[in-house]
N, C-alpha and C positions, 0 to 999 in steps of 0.2 A: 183743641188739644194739639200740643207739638211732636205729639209721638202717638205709636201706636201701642195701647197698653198688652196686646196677646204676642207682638213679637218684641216685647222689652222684658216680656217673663223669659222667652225662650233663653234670652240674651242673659238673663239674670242667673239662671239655672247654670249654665254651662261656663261663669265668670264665679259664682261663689263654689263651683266645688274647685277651682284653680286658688284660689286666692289664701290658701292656707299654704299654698308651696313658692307666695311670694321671696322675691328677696329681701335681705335683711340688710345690705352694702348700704353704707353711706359715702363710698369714694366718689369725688366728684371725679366726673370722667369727663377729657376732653381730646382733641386733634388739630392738629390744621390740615386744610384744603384747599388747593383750588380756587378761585369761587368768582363769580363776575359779577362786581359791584356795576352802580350806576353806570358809571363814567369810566371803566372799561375792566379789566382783568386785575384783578386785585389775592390777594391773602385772606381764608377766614380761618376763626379759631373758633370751633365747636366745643360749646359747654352742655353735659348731659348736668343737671342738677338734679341728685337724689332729696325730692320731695316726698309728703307722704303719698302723692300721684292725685291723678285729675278725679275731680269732685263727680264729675259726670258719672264717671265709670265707678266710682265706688254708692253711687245712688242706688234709689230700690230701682230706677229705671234699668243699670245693668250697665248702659254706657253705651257706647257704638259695638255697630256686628263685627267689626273688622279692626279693631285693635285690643293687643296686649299688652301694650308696655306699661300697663299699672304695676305688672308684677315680677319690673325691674325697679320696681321703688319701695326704699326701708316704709318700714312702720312708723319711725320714730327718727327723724333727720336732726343732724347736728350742725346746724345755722353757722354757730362757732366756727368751725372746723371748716366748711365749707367756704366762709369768707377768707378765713386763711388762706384756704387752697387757691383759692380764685386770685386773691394778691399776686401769691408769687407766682403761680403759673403766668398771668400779663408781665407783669415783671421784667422777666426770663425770657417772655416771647417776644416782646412788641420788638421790632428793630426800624434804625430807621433808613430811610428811603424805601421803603414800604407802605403799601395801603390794605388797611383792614377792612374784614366785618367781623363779628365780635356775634354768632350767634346763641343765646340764652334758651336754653330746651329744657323743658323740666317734662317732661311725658302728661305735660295738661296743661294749665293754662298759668303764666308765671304771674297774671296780674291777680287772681284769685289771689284773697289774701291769707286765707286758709291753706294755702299751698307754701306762698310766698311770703311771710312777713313784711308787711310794708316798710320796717326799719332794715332790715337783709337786703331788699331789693334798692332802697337808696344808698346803702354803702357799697354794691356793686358798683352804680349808676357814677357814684362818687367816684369809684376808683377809674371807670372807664374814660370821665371827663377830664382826667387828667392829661392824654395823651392824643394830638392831634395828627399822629397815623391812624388812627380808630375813626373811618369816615361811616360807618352805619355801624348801629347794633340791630339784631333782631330779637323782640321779643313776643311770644308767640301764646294767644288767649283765644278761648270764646268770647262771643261777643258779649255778653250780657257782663263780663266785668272790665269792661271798657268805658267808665266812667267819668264825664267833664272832672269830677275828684281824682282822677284815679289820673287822667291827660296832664292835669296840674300841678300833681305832684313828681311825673317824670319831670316837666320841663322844668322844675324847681332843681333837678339833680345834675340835667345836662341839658347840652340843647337839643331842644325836641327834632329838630330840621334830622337830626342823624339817627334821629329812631323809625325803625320799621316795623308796622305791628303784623304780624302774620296772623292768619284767621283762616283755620279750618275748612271752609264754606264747602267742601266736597261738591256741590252740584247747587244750579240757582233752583232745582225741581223739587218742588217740597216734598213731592210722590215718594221722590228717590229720599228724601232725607228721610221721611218717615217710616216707608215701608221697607227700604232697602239698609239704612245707614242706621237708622236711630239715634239721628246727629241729636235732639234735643232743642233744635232751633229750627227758624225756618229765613229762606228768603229775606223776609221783610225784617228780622231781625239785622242781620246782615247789612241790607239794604240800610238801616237807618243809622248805622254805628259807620259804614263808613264816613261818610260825609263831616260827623264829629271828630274822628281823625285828621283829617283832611285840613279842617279848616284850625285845628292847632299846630297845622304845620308838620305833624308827622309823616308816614308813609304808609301805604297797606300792602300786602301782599296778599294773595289770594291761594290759596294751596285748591288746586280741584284733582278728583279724586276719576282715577280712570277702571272703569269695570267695577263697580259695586258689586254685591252681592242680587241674584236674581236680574241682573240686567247683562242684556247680550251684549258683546265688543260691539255689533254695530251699534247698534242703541245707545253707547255709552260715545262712542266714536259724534254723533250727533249732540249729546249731552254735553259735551265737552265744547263744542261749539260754540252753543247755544250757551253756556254757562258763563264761557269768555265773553262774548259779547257783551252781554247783562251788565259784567264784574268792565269792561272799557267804557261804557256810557256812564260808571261813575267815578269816571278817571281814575281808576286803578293804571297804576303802571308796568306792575308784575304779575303774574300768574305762574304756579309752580303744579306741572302738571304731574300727579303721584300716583306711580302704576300701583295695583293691589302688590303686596305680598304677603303670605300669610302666617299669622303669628299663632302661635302655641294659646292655649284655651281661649280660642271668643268660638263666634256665632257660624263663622267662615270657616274656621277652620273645621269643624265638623263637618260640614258641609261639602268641603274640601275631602276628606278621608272616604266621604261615600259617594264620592266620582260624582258630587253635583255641582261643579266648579272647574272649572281652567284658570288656569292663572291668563293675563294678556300676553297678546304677540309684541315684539318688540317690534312688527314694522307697524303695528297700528301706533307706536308712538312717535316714529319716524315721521308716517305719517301726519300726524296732528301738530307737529311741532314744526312740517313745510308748510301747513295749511293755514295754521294762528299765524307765521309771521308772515306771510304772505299776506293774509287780509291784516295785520294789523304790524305794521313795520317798525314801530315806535316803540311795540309794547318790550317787556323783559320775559323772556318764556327761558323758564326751568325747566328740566329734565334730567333726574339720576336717578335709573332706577334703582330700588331696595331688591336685593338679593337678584338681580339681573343675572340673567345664563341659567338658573336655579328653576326646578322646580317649581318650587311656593313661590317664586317671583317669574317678571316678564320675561316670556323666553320665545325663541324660535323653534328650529330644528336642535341645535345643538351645534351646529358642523360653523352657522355663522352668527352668532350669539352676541361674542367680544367685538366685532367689527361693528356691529348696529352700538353695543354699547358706549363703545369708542367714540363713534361718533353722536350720540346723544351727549357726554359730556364736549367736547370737543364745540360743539354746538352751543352749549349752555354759557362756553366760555367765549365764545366767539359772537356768538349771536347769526351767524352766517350760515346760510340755509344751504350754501354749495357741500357745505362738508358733510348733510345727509344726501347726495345723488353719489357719493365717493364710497358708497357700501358695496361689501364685497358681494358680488351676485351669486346668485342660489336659488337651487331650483322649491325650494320650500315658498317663495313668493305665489308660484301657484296653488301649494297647499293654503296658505292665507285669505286666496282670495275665493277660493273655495269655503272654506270654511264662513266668511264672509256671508256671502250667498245663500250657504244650506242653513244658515238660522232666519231665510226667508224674510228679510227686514224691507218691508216697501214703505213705509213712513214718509221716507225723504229719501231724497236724490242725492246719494256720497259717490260721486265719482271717483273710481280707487285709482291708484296708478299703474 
């Protein structure tokens, strides 16, 4: 079994008494950012697409412990409208002498076609292929609807070479997916959908997941290692490392309210992010945290929050591992590495700095 069925009730319990105060918005929301394509610094335009949300989460499984955003998505999506919107927002935005990425978000998985209508998502794909400032799209699925059908019908829409599929994979530890995450996959799922990617010429990203629920920063500080590795030896070229933060009715957030939770430090991302590109120089490592300085997100002391975060994106955009030693110093580094310590982690040998 791919999950655990006594902690997907718990998860179920605490998602259906939320799920009546969902939203009902059908605006498609979007922004630009930032964003460091392949081949160097580039523009993205972030598309939130109100679907009816991820299949996952609305199962009797309950969905993962640690997200909400099912219920920033209507009940009842207007396709219409939505392609509309998408039109003239590209439109309006693309300019030229500019390089894109073009990210596609629907709060689950956009290849699902229960989510996505297979005719919607080609006329997107259509509209995208029009314009060769648009060097990647990303679009972002579990794997299990990642389909030789499913690879064949993008590349009929555009060309595949500038599609990146992003894939959840939280942790390669099934431990962690099942008893911790309730991802609904394992490993080897994962494992076998890259390669079919790969070899129609798309891209993968790997989204991994930092501090699950029930696992300690160091524990997860190892995890996170360990998970890169796994996700390089099948030529992954990106990995997008995603600090917890915690969202309004899941499994966490309760958890959270009765002092059994910290959210992560931000220098254990600092961390992680001189350590993967150190050992892996080539690879693409993301970092921005969600609700960073915050509470329910990675934070520090308070006093040097902005400057770690600063340089996390800074970092992301650079790829340049100098601009995390350029942090403002603070005496909270010792409370880190304390804290570190007194959760008694001897497993493995993490040399802190």
């Amino acid at each position: 079994m791919k999950f655990n069925p006594k902690f997907a009730k718990l998860i179920k319990s605490t998602r259906e008494s939320f799920l009546a105060k969902r939203s009902h918005t059908k605006k498609l929301i979007y922004w630009e950012e930032n964003h460091r394509l392949r081949d160097g610094p580039g523009k993205a335009l972030v598309f939130i697409i109100p679907t009816r949300g991820c299949s996952w989460a609305m199962s009797q499984s309950g969905g993962c412990s640690i997200c909400g955003y099912l219920y920033d998505n209507p009940e009842q999506p207007d396709f219409e409208k939505i392609v509309e919107s998408f039109d003239k927002i590209i439109r309006e935005s693309i300019q030229d002498n500019q390089v894109y990425s073009i990210k596609l978000f629907t709060s689950g998985s956009i290849l699902d076609s229960k989510e996505m209508p297979r005719n919607v998502l080609k006329e997107i794909l259509s509209t995208l292929k029009k314009y060769n400032e648009i060097e990647e799209v990303v679009l972002e699925s579990r794997p299990e609807y990642i389909t030789e059908q499913v690879l064949e019908q993008i590349d009929s829409n555009i060309d595949i070479s500038k599609i990146e599929i992003a894939i959840g994979l939280e942790s390669a530890n099934n431990k962690i997916l099942k008893d911790s995450i309730n991802k609904g996959f394992l490993w080897e799922d994962f494992e076998r959908v890259v390669p079919r990617i790969l070899d129609k010429g798309a891209k993968v990203k790997a989204y991994l997941l930092f501090k699950p629920p029930f696992i300690s920063e160091y524990d997860s500080i190892v995890d996170i290692m360990e998970s890169v590795e796994k996700c390089v030896l099948l030529d992954i070229d990106t990995v997008s490392i995603n600090s917890i933060s915690i969202h309004r009715g899941t499994f966490l957030s309760e958890l959270f309210d009765r002092r059994g939770y910290r959210t992560p430090w931000l220098r254990s991302l600092t961390y992680l992010c001189k350590q993967i590109k150190m050992e892996f120089p080539s690879l693409r490592v993301i970092c921005d945290p969600v609700s960073g300085g915050n509470e329910r997100g990675a934070h520090n002391c308070g006093d040097c929050d902005r400057s770690f975060i600063d340089a996390l994106k800074e970092f992301t955009l650079t790829q340049d591992i100098v601009v995390l030693n350029n942090i403002q110093n603070c005496s909270c580094k010792s409370d880190w590495k304390s804290y570190l310590i007194h959760e008694k982690i001897s497993n493995k040998e993490v040399v802190l700095p």
